[in-house]
C-alpha atoms as a printed R data frame, in Angstrom:
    type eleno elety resid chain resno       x       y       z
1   ATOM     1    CA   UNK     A     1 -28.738 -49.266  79.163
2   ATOM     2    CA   UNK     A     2 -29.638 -48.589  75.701
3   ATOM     3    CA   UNK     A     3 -26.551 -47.025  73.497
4   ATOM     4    CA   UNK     A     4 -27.647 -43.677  71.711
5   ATOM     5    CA   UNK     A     5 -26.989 -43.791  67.590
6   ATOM     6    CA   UNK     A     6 -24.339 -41.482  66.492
7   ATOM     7    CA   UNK     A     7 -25.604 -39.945  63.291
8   ATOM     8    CA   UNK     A     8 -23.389 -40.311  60.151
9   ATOM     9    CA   UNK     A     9 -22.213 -38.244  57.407
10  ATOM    10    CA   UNK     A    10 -22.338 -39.351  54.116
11  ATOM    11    CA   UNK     A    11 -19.104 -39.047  52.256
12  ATOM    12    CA   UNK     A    12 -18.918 -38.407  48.616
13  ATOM    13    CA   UNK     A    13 -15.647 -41.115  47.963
14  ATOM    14    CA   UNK     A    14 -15.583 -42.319  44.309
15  ATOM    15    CA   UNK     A    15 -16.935 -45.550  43.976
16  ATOM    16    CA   UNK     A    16 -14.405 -48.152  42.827
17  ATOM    17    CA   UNK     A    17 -15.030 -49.738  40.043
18  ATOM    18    CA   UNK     A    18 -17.275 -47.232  38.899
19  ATOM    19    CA   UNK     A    19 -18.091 -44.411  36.247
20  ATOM    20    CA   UNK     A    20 -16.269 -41.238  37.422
21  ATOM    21    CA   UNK     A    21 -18.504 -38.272  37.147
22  ATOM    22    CA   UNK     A    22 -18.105 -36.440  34.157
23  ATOM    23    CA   UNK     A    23 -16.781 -32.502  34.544
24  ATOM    24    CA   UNK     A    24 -19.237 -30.156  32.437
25  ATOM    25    CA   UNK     A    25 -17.903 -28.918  29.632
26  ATOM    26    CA   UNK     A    26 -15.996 -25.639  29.238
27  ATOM    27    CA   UNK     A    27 -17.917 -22.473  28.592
28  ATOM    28    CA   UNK     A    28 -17.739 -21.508  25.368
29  ATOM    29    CA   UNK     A    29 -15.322 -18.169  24.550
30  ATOM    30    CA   UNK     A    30 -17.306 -15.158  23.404
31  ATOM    31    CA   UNK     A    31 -16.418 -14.056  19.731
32  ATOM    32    CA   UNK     A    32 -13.932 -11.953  19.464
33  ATOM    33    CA   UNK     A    33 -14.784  -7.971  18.268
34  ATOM    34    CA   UNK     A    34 -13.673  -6.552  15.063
35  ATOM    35    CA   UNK     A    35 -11.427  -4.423  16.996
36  ATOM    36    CA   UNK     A    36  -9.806  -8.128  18.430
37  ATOM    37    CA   UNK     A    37  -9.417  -9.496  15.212
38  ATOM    38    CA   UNK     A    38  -8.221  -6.775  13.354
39  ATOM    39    CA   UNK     A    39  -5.344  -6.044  16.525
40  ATOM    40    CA   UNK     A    40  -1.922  -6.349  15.797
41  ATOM    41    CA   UNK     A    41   0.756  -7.358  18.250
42  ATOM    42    CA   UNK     A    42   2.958  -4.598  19.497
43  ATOM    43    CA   UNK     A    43   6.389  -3.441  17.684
44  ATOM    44    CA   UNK     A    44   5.537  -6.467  15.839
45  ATOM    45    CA   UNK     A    45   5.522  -4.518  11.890
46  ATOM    46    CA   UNK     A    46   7.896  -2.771  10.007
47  ATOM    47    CA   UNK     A    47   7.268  -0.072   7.282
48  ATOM    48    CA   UNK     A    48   9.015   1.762   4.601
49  ATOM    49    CA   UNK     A    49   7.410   5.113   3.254
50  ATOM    50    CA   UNK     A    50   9.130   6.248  -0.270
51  ATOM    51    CA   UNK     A    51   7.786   9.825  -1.268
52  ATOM    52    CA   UNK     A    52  10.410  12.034  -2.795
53  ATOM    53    CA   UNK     A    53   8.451  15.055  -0.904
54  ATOM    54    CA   UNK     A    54  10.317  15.155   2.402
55  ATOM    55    CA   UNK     A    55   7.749  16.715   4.789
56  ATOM    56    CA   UNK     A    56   4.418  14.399   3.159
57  ATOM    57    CA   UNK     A    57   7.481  11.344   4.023
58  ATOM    58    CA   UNK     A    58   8.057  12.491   6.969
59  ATOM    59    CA   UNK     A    59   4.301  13.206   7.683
60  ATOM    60    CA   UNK     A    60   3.165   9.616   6.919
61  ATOM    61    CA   UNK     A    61   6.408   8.293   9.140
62  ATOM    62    CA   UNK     A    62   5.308  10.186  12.248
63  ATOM    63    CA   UNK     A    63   1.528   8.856  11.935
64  ATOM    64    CA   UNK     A    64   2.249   5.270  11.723
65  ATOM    65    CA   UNK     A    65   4.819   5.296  14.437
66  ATOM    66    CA   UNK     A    66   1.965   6.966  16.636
67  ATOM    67    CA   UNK     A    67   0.801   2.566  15.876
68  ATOM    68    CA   UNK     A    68   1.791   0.271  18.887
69  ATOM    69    CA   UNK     A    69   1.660  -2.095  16.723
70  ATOM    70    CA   UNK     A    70   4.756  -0.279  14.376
71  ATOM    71    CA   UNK     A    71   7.913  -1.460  15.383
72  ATOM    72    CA   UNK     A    72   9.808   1.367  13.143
73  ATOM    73    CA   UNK     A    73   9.472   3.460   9.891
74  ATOM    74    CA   UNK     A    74  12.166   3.046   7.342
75  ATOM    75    CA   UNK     A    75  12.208   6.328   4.845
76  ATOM    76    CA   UNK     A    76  13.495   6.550   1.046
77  ATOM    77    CA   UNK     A    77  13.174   9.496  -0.994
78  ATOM    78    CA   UNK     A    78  13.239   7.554  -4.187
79  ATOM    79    CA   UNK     A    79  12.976   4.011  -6.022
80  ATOM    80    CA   UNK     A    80  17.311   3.087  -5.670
81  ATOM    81    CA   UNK     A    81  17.009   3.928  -1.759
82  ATOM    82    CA   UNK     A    82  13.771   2.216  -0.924
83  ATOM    83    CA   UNK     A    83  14.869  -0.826  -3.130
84  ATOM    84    CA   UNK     A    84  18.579  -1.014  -0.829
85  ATOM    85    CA   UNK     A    85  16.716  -0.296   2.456
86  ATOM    86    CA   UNK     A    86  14.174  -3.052   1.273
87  ATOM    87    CA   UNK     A    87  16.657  -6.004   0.471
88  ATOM    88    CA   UNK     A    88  18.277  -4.605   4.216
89  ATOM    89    CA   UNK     A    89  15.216  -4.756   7.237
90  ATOM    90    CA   UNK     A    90  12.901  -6.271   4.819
91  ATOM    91    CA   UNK     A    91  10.001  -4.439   5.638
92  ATOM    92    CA   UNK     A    92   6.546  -5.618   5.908
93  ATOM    93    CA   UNK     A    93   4.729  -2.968   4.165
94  ATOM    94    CA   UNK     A    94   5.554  -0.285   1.889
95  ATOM    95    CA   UNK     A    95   3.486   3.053   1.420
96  ATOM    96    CA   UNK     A    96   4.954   3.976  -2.283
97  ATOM    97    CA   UNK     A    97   4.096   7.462  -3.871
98  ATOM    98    CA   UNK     A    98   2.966   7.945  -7.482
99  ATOM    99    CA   UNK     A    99   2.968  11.541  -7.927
100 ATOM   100    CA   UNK     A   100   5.787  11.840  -9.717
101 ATOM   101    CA   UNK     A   101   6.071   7.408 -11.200
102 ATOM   102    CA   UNK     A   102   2.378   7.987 -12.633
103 ATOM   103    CA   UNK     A   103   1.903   5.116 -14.683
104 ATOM   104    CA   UNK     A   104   5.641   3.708 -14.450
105 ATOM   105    CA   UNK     A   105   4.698   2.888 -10.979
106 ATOM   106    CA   UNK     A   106   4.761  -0.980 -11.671
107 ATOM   107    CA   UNK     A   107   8.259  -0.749 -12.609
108 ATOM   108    CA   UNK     A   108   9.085   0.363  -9.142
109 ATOM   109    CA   UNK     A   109   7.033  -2.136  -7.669
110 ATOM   110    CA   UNK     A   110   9.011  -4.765  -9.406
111 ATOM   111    CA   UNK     A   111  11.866  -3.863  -8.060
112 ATOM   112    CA   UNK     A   112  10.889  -3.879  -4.122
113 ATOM   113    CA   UNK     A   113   9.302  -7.230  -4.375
114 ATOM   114    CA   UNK     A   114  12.319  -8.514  -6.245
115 ATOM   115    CA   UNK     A   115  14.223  -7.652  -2.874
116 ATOM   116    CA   UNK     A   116  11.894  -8.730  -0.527
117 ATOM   117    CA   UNK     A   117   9.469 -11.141  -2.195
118 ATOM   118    CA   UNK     A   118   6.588 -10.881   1.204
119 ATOM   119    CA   UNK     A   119   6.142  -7.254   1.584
120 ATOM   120    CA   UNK     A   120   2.915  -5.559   0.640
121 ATOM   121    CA   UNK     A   121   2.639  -2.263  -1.408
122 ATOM   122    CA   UNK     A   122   0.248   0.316  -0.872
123 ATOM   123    CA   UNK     A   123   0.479   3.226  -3.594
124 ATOM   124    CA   UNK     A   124  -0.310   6.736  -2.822
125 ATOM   125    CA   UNK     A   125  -0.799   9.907  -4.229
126 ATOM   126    CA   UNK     A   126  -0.431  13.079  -2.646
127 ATOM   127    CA   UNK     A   127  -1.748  14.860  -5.837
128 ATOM   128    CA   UNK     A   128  -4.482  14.121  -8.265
129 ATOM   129    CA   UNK     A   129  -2.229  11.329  -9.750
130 ATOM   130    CA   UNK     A   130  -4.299   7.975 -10.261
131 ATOM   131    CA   UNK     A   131  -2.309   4.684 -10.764
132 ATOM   132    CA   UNK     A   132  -3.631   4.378 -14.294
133 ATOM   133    CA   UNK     A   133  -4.643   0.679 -13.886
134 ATOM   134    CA   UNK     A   134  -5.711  -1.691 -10.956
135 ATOM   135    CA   UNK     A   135  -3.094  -1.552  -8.582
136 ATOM   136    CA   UNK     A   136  -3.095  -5.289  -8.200
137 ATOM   137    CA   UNK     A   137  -1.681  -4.957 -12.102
138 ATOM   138    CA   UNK     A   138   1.241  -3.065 -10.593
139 ATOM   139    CA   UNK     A   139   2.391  -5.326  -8.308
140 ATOM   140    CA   UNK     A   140   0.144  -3.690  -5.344
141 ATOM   141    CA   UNK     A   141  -2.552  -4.458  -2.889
142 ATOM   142    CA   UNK     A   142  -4.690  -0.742  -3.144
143 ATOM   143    CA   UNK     A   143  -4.097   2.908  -3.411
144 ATOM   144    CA   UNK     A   144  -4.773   5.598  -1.041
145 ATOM   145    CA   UNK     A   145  -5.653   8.638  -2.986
146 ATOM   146    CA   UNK     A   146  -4.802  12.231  -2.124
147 ATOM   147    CA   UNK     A   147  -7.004  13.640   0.641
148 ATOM   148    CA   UNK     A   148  -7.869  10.523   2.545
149 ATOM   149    CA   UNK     A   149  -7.876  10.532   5.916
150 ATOM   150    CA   UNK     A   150  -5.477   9.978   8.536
151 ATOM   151    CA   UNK     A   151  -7.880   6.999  10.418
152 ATOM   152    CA   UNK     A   152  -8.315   5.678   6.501
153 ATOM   153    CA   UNK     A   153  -4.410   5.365   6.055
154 ATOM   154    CA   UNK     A   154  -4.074   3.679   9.609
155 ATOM   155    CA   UNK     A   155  -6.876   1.494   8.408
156 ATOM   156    CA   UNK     A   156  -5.660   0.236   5.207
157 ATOM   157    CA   UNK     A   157  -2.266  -0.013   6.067
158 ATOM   158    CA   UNK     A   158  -3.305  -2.867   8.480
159 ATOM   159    CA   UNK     A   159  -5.538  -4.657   6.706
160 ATOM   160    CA   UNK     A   160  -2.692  -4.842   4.089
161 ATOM   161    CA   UNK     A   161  -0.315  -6.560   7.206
162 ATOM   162    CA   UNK     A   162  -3.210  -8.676   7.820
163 ATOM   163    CA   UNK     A   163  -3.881  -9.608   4.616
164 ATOM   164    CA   UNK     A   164  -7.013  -8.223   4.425
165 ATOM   165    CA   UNK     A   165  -8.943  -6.930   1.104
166 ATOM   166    CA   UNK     A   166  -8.166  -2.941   1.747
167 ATOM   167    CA   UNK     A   167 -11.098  -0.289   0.639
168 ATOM   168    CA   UNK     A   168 -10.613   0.738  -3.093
169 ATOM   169    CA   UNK     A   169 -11.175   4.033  -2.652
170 ATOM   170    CA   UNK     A   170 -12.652   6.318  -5.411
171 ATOM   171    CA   UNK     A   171  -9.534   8.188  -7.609
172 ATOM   172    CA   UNK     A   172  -9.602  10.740  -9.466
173 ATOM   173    CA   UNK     A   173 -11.342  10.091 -12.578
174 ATOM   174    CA   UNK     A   174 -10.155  11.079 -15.807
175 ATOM   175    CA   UNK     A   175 -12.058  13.497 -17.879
176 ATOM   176    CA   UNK     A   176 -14.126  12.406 -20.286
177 ATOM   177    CA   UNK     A   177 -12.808  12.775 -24.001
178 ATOM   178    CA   UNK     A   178  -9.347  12.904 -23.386
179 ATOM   179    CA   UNK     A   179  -6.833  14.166 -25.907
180 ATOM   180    CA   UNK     A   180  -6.815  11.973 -29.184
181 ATOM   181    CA   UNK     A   181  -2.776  11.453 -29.353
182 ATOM   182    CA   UNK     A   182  -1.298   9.743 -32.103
183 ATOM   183    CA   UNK     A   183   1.150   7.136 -31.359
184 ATOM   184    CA   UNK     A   184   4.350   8.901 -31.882
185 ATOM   185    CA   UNK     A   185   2.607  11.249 -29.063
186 ATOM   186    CA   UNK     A   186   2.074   8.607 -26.782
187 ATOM   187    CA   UNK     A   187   5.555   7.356 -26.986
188 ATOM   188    CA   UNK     A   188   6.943  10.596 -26.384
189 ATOM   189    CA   UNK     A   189   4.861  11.011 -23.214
190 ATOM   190    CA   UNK     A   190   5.823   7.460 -21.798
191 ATOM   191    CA   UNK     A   191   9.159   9.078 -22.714
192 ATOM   192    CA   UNK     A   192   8.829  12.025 -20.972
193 ATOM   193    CA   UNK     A   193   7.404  10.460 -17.887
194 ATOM   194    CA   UNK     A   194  10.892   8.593 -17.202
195 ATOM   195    CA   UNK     A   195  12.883  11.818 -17.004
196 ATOM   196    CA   UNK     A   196  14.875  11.731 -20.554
197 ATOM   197    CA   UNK     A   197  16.080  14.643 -21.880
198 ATOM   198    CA   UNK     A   198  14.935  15.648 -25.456
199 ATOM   199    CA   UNK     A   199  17.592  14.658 -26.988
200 ATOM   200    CA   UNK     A   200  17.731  11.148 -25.488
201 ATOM   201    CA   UNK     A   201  14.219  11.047 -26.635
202 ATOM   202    CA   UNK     A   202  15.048  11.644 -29.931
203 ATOM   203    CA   UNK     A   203  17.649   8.948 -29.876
204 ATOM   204    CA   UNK     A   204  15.241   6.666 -28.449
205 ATOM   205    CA   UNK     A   205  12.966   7.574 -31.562
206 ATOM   206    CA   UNK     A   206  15.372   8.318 -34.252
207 ATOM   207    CA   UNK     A   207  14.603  12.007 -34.475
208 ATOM   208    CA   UNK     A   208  16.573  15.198 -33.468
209 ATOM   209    CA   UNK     A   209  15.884  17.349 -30.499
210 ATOM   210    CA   UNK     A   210  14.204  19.695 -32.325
211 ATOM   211    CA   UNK     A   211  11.407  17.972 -33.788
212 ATOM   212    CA   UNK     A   212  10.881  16.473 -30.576
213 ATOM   213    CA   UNK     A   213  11.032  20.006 -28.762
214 ATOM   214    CA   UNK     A   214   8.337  20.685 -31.364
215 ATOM   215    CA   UNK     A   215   6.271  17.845 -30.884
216 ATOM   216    CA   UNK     A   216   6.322  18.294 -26.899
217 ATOM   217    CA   UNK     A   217   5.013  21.255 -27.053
218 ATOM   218    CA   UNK     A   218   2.444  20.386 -29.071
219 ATOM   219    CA   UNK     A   219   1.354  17.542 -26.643
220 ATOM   220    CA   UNK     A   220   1.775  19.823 -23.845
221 ATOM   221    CA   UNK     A   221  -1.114  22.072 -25.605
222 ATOM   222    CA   UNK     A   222  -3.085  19.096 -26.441
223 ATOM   223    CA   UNK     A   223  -2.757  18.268 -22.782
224 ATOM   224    CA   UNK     A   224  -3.210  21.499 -20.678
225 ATOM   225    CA   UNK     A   225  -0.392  21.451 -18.935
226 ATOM   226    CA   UNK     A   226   2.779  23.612 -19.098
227 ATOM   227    CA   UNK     A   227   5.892  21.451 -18.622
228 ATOM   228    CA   UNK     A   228   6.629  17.575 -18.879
229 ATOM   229    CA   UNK     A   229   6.271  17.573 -15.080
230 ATOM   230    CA   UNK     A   230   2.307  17.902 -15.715
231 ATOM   231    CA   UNK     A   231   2.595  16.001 -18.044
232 ATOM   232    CA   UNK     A   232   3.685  13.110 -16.884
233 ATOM   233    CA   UNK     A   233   1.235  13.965 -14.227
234 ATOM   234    CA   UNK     A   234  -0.983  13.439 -16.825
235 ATOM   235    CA   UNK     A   235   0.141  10.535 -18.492
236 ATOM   236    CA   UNK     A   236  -1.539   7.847 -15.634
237 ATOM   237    CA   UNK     A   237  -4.547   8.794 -17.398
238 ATOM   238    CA   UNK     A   238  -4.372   9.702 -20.353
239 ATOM   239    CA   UNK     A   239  -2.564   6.644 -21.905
240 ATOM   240    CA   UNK     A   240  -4.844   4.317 -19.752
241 ATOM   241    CA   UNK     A   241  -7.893   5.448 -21.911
């Protein structure tokens, strides 16, 4: 009697000997978005805010510690403090205010990257006061003028921590035709601007308090402004012309 086929499956074994098949190749990763490439890892940055205004330092503390990505914010009311608490938790970015450094601003600068050689300097201004040059001349990366917004600050502050070309915002411009000093007038406001008295002025220049009494008040006229607080205010401008 006639045996009935069994059918067969066909196994898929590797042949020996043989080619292996080859695996496709991985599926490409989509591009990442801006908001991907610009992200920062959690408590992964430090930052140092020096403003001698306390509630404007305090301000600018409490928005970037709203950041995941801020680990803490360090505060100094003043160039000695920042540069100790600098050299300390060596910060990754600084937020430095110019309202009252004006065009001395560089000098202060100096001093934080001389204690921590990697951290990046924004300057700020909570006035009308410009830096007076490029801020990359004074040893900083861009400057966030007065009035900019609080999305702005977040903004710029990272792309300085990512080193990233922050936006050069617009300052304040200085007016057109500014005060022809002479030079003993310009020394006496670069003078003025570091906080000497008039007679250490005077010793500076050789001449007695008096004649530089008279000679301040005369710039302060020339100026428009009413003390050597304005005009110092005054100076980023003025001796940048």
């Amino acid at each position: 009697m006639p045996t009935a086929e069994m059918p067969t499956a066909e196994l898929d074994l590797p042949r020996i000997g043989g080619t292996p098949p080859v695996a496709p190749p991985p599926a490409a990763a989509p591009p990442l978005a801006d908001a991907d490439r610009d992200a920062l890892p959690d408590s992964s940055v430090r930052a140092i805010v020096i403003d001698a205004h306390a509630p404007s330092r305090i301000g600018l503390a409490a928005l970037l510690e709203e950041q995941p990505w801020i680990e803490g914010c360090l505060l100094a009311s003043g160039s000695e403090e920042s540069v100790a608490l600098t050299r300390r938790h060596r910060p990754d970015v600084a937020i430095l205010d110019i309202s009252q450094t004006g065009p001395f601003a560089g000098s202060v600068t100096a001093m934080i990257r001389d204690a921590h050689p990697g951290i990046q300097i924004l300057l700020s201004s909570r006035c009308r006061t410009s830096p007076g040059a490029p801020p990359a001349s004074l040893g900083a990366v861009g400057f966030l003028p007065a009035g900019i917004g609080a999305e702005d600050v977040i903004d710029q502050v990272r792309a300085a921590v990512l080193g990233g070309e922050p936006v050069d915002f617009d300052s304040p411009a200085a007016p057109l035709g500014g005060p022809d000093l002479s030079d003993r007038e310009r020394e006496i406001l670069v003078l003025l601007g570091t906080g000497l008295t008039n007679r250490e002025i005077g010793e500076r220049l050789h001449l007695g308090p008096d004649s530089i009494k008279k000679s301040a008040t005369a710039l302060y006229r020339k100026l428009g402004v009413r003390n050597r607080t304005e005009a110092a205010q005054r100076a980023a401008t003025v001796l940048a012309a």
